[in-house]
C-alpha positions in Angstrom: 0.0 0.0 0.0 1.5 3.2 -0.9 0.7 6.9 -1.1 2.6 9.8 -1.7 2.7 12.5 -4.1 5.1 11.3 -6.7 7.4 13.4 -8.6 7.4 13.7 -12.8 9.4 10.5 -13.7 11.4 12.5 -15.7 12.7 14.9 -13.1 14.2 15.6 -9.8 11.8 13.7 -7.2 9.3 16.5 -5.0 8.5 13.8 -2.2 10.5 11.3 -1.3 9.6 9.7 -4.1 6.7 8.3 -3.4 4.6 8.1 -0.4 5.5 8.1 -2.9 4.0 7.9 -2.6 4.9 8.4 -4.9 4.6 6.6 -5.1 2.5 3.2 -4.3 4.1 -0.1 -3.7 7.0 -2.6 -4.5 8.8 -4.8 -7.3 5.4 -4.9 -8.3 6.1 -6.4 -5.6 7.3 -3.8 -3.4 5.4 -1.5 -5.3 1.6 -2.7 -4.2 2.5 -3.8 -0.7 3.6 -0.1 -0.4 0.3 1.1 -1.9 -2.5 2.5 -0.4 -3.9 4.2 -2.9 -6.2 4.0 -5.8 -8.5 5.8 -8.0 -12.1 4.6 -9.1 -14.8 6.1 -11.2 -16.9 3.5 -9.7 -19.6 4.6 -7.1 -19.1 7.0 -4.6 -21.2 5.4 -2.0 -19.0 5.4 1.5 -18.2 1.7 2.5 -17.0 0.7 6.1 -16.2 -2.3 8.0 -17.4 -3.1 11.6 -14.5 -2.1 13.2 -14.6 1.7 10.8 -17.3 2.4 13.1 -14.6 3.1 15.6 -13.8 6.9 15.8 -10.7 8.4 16.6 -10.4 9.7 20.1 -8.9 12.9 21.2 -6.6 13.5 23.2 -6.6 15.5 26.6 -6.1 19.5 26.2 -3.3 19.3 28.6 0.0 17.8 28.3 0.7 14.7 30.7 4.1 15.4 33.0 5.9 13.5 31.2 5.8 14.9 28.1 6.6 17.8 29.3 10.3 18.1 28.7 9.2 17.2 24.8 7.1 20.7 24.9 9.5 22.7 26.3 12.9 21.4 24.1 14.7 24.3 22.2 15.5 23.7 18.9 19.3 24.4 17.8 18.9 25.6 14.3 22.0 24.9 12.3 22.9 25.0 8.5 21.8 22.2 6.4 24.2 22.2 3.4 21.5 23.4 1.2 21.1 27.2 0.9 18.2 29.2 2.8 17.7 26.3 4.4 18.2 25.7 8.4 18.1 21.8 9.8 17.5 20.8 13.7 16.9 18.2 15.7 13.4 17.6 18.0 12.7 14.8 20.2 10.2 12.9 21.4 9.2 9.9 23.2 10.2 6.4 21.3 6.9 5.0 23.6 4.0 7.6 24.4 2.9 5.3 26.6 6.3 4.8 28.1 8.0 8.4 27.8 10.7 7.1 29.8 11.8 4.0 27.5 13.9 6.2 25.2 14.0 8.7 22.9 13.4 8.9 18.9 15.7 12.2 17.0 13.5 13.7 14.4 15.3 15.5 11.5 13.3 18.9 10.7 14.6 21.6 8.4 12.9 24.4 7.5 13.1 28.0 4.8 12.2 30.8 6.8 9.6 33.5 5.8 10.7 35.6 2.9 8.0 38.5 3.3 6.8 41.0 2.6 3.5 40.6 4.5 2.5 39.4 8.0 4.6 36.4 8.8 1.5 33.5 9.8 4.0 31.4 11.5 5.1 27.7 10.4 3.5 25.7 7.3 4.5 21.8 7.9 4.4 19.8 4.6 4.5 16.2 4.0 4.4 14.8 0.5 2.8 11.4 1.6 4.2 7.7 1.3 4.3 6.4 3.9 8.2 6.6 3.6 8.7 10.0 1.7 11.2 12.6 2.7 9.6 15.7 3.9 12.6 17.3 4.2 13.8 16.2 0.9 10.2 17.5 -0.4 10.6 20.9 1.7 14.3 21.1 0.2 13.4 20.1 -3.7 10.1 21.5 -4.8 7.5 23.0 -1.5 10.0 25.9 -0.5 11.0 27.0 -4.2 7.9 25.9 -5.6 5.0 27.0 -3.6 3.2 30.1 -4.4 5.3 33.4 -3.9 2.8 35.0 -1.3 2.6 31.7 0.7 6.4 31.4 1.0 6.8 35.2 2.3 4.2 35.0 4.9 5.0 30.8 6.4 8.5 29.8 7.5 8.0 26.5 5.1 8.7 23.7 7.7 8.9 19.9 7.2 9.9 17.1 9.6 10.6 13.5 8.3 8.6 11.2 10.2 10.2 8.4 12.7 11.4 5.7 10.9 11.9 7.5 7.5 14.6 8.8 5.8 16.8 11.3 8.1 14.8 10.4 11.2 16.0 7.2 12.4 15.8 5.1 9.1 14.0 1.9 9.3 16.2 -0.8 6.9 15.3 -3.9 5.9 18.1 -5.0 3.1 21.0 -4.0 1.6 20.6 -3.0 -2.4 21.3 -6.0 -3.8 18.9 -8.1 -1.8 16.1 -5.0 -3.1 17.3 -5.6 -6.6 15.8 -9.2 -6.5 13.2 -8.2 -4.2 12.3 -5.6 -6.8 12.2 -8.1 -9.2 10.7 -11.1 -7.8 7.6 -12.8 -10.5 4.1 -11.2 -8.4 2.0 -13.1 -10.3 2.6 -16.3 -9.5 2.3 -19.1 -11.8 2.8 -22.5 -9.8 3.5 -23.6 -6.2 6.9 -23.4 -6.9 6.9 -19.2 -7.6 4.1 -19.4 -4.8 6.7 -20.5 -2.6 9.7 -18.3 -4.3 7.1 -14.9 -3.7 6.5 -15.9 -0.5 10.2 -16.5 0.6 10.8 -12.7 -0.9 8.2 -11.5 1.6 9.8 -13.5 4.2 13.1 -12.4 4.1 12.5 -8.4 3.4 10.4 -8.9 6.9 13.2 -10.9 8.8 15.4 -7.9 7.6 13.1 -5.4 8.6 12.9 -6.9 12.0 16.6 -7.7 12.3 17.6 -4.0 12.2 15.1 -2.3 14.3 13.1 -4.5 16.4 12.1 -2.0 19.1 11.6 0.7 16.2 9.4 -1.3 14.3 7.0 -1.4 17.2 6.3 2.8 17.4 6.2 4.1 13.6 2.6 4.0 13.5 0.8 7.1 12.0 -1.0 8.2 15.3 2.7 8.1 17.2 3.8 10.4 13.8 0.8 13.0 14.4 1.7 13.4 18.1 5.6 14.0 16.9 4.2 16.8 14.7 2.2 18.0 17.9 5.5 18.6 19.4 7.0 20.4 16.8 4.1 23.2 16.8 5.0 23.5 20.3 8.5 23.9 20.2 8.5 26.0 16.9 6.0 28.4 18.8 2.7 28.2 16.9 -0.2 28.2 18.7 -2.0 26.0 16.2 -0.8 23.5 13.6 -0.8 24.5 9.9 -0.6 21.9 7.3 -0.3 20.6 3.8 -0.5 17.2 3.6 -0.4 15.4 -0.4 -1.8 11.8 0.0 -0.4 9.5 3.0 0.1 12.8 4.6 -3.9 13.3 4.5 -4.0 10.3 6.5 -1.7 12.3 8.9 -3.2 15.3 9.1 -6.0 14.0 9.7 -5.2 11.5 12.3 -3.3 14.9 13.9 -7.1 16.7 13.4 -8.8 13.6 15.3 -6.1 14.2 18.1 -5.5 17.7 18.6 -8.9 19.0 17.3 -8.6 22.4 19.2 -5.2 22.8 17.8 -6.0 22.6 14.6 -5.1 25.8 12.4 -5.4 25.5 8.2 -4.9 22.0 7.1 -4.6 21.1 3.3 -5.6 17.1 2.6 -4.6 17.2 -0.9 -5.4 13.5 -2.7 -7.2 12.2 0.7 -7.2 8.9 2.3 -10.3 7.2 3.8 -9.2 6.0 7.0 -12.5 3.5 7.5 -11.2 0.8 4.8 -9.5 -2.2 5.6 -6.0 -3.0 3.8 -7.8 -5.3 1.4 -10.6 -3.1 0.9 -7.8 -0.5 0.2 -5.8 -2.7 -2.3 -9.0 -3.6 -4.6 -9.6 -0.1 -4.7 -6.1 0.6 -5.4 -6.4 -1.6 -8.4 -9.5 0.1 -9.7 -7.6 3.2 -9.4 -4.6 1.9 -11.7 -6.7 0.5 -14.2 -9.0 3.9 -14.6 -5.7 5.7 -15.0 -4.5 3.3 -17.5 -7.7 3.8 -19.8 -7.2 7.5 -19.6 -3.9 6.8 -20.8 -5.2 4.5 -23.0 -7.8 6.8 -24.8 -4.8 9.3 -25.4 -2.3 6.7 -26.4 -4.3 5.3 -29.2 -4.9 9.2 -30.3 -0.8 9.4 -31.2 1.2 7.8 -34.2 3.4 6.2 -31.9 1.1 4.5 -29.5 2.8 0.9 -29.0 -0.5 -0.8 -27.5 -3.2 0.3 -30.2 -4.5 2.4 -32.6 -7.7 4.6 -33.4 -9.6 1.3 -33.9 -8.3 -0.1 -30.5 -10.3 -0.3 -27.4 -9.6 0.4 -24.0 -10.2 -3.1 -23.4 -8.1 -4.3 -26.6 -5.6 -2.3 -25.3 -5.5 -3.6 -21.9 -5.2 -7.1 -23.4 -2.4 -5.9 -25.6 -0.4 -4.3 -22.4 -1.3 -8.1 -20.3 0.1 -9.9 -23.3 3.5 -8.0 -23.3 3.5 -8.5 -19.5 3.2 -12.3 -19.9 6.1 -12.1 -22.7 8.1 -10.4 -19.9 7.7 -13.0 -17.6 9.0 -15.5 -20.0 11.8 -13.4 -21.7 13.0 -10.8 -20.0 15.0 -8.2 -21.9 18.1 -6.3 -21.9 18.0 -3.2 -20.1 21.8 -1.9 -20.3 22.4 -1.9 -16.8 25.3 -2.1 -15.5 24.6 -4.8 -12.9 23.3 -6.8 -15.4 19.1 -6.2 -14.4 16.7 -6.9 -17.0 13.4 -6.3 -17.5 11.1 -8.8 -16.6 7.2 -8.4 -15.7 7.5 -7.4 -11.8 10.2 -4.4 -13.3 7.8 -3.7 -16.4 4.6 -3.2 -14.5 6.2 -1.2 -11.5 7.8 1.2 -14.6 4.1 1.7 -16.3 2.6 1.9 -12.9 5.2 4.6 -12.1 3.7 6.8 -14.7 0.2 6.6 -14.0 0.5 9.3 -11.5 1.0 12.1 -13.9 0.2 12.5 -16.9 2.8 14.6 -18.0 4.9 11.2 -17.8 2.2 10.0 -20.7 4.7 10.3 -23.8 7.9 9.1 -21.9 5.5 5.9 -21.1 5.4 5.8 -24.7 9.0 5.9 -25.6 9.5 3.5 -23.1 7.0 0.8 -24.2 7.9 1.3 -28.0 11.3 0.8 -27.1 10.8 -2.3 -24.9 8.2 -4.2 -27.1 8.9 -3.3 -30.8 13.2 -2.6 -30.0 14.0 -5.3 -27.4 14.7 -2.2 -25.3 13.7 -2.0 -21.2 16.2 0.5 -20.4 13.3 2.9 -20.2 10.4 1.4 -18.1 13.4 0.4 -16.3 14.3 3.9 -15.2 10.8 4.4 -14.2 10.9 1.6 -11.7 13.9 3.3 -10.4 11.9 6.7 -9.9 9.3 4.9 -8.3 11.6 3.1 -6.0 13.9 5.9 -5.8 16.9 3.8 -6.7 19.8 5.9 -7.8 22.5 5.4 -10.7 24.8 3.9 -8.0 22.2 1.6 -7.4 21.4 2.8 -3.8 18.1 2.4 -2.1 16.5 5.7 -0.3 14.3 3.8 2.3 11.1 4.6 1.2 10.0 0.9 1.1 11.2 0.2 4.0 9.2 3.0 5.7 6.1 2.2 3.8 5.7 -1.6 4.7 7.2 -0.8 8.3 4.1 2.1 8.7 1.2 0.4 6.6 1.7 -3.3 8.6 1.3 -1.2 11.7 -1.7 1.0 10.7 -4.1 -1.9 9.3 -4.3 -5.5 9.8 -3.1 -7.3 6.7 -4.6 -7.8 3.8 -3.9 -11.2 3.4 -2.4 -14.3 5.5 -2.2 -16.8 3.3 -1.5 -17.4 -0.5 -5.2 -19.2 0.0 -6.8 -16.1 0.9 -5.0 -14.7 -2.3 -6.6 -16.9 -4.3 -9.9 -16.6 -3.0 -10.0 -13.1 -3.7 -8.4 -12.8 -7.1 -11.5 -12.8 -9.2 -12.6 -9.3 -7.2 -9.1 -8.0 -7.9 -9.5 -9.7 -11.5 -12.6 -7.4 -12.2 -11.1 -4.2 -10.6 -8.7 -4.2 -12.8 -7.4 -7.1 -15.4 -4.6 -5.4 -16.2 -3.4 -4.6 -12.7 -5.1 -6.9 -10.3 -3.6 -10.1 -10.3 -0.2 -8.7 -9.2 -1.6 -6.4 -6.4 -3.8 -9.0 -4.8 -0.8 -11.0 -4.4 1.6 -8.3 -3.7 -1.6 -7.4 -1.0 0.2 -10.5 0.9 3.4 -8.6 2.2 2.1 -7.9 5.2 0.9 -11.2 6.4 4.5 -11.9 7.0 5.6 -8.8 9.3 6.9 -9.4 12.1 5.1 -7.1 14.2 1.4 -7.3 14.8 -0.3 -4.2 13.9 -1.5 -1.8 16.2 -4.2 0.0 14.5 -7.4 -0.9 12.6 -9.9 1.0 10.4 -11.6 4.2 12.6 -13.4 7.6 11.2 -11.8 10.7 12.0 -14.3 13.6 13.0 -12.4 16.2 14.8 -15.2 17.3 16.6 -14.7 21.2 17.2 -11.7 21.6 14.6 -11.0 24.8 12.5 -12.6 24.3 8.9 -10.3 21.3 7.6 -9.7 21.7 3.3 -10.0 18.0 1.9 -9.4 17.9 -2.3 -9.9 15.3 -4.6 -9.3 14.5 -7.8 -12.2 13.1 -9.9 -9.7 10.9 -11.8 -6.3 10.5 -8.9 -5.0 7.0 -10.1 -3.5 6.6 -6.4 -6.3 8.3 -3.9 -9.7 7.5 -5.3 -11.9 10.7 -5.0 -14.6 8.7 -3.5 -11.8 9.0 -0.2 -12.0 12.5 -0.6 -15.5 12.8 -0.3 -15.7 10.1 2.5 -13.0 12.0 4.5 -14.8 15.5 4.2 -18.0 13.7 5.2 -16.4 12.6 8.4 -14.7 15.5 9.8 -16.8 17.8 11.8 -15.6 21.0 9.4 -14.1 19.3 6.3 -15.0 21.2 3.3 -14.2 19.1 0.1 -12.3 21.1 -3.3 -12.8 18.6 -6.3 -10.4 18.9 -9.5 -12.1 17.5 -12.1 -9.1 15.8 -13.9 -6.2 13.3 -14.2 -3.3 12.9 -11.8 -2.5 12.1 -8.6 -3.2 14.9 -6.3 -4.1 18.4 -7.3 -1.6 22.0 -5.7 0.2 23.2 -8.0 -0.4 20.9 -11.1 -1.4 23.8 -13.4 -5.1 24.1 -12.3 -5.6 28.3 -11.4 -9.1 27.3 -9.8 -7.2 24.7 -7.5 -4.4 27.3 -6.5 -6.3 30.0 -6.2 -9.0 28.6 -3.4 -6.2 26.9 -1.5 -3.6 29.9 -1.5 -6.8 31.8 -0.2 -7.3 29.5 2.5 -3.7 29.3 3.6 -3.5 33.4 3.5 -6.7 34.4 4.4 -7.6 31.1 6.7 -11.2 31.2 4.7 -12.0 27.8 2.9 -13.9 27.5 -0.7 -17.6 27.6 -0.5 -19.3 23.8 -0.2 -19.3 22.0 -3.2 -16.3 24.1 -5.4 -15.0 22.2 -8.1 -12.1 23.2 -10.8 -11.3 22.1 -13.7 
């Protein structure tokens, strides 16, 4: 399960890749077990499970004693390397239930107002995942790229979350393990690849656990929102203002459910629902991917170049066209170029197209790279767009977004799936979400049935009774956050007030849409949200 904002494939990554998010999840493999998102056309009726009836508590107005010393820290703001920037260190308790059992060190940075105007104090940002670098987000796109007005009136702040990236990285294997585990078959065909997937799952768990046993136990969401409740206090701000692009709706919102009274303006852009269960979560995913891919597809077939159909071609011809390459793939793998020898087999292939769902400016470099694979005997480009998506460098490092992910999303929601059996069962569902997609995210559903750490959380709503007004957006088409979340989430909170973009793409600030940037720089500079029912095109 993944969800992040995800940067262009062919440029320098906004989020940590992902969330990634953006990304979603893992060799295909790593690439659904990291996702948590999907987009649907389908109905927008709201659907829950038992335990969704559940709703998020808040917490008490007052801090306990000993929490105390967390609230009153002093940050030491240093230089970061990267100019305009300052970076510091906050922490807080590895345990909220045990403040005394140690501490975590959470990596902040932040780009301090540039005015002119009346400075409206600290603008947290977190591009989503679970796994993706705020900081590295702040640093790359949010601080440069955000409006001019927001950026002179916020210091533009951003905190990676426990367990990700420069705050106490969860690890689970070293990059040549993740090379096969990238490219491990997710669909698989006998007992024998059955057994082989399943061994994959195993050991990126066992590596997991090996690392960071203790760790493992406290990177849920809820412990994340309370680490953010710390930095408002010890960055001064009275409330907490927020923009949050996928995963990081989920933790805004969880922070909303918690600290209702502290809430300032929170931005959910691309929301999560936070009432489905993983599996729910993962078929929905899978509707998501395939509605994206038809959008693709009904442009592809429009251009002379268009490797998987013409004028005359369906969405569903095309489809089958794209599954049929997919199976050559699994058979023959081809050359890529790369230098360690990787070539492109399915699990690589799909995690490259799936890469360049999420925008589609990436449509014509998708293009390139499936004329080049199928008609050239050429994978070097879907290859490359695996690598964005699992933000594997040209040294063939590993950031540790999928780490992060599976380490946060086993620990949020029970999993998916225990057993190859209940895989099975449930393929025909998955089959008829998507039957381009869903066969290899049903099984790549099964990751978390192998973690060693029981998750802590299950599916809840999230009201935020007494809350400032809370701006959720969706996008009618997002291939990673269905809109239907979106509208589910502003049903649920007490003040959420739902912005739809009527378009493609995952997420919607700052993707070219005036409408869209203009209601939510309002509501970051003014504090006063769109009127009920706005949409943009």
């Amino acid at each position: 399960m993944y969800f992040r904002r995800a940067p262009r494939p062919d440029s320098p990554p906004r989020s940590s890749r992902r969330l990634r998010t953006a990304r979603t999840g893992g060799s295909f493999l790593a690439a659904a077990v990291l996702l948590v998102s999907a987009c649907s056309s389908g109905s927008t009726q709201h659907r829950t499970t038992p335990a969704a009836e559940a709703v998020l508590a808040a917490l008490p107005r007052s801090t306990p004693a000993a929490l105390v010393p967390y609230y009153d820290q002093k940050l030491s703001w240093r230089d970061c390397g990267v100019p305009g920037f300052q970076c510091a260190t906050v922490k807080a308790p590895l345990d909220y239930a045990k403040p005394s059992a140690g501490d975590v060190r959470l990596a902040v940075a932040r780009k301090k107002a540039t005015g002119p105007g009346k400075r409206l104090g600290s603008l947290l940002v977190n591009p989503g995942g679970p796994g993706g670098s705020a900081i590295g987000y702040l640093q790359q796109y949010a601080a440069l790229g955000y409006p001019a007005e927001v950026r002179a009136r916020y210091d533009m702040v951003a905190m990676d979350p426990r367990g990700v990236a420069r705050s106490e990285p969860v690890e689970c294997l070293d990059d040549r393990a993740m090379d096969a585990y990238t490219q491990t078959d997710v669909t698989p065909d006998d007992h024998k690849e059955t057994d082989a997937l399943i061994g994959a799952y195993q050991k990126f768990a066992e590596g997991c656990g090996a690392h960071e046993p203790t760790l493992l136990r406290h990177v849920s969401t809820v412990e994340a929102a309370r680490d953010m409740d710390i930095l408002r206090a010890v960055l001064g701000d009275r409330r907490l203002n927020y923009v949050g692009a996928s995963y990081g709706t989920f933790l805004g919102a969880t922070y909303a459910g918690l600290y209702p009274d502290r809430v300032g303006r929170l931005v959910l852009d691309g929301a999560m629902d936070p009432t489905l269960s993983a599996r729910r979560i993962n078929i929905d995913q899978a509707s998501g991917f395939e509605a994206a891919f038809q959008s693709f597809t009904k442009d592809c077939v429009r251009q002379s170049d268009c490797p998987i159909g013409d004028r005359n071609t369906t969405p569903q011809q095309a489809g089958e066209n794209l599954a049929a390459f997919f199976h050559k793939l699994d058979a023959h793998p081809v050359p890529t170029g790369d230098p360690g020898g990787r070539r492109l087999g399915e699990a690589l292939g799909t995690t490259g197209v799936i890469a360049a769902m999420y925008d589609q400016s990436a449509w014509p470099q998708l293009r390139d790279a499936l004329n080049a694979a199928m008609k050239k005997n050429d994978g070097a480009g879907l290859l490359a767009l695996s690598d964005s998506y699992y933000e594997r460098d040209s040294k063939g490092r590993y950031s540790n977004l999928m780490y992060a992910n599976a380490a946060v999303n086993c620990l949020d929601l029970p999993a998916a799936f225990s057993s190859p059996g209940e895989v099975k069962k449930a393929l025909p569902a998955f089959r008829k979400a998507s039957p381009v997609f869903g066969e290899g995210l049903a099984w790549s559903a099964l990751n978390c049935g192998y973690w060693p750490v029981r998750a802590t959380g299950e599916p809840h709503r999230i009201e935020a009774k007494g809350a400032a007004p809370i701006l959720v957006v969706g996008t009618t088409r997002d291939p990673a956050t269905p809109y239907r979340w979106a509208q589910a989430l502003a049903h649920q909170l007490s003040s959420g007030r739902l912005l739809t973009y009527n378009g493609d793409g995952h997420t919607a600030y700052g993707r070219g849409s005036r409408c869209i940037d203009s209601a939510i720089d309002a509501y970051l500079l003014n504090g006063t949200p769109p009127p009920t029912g706005k949409r943009c095109s």
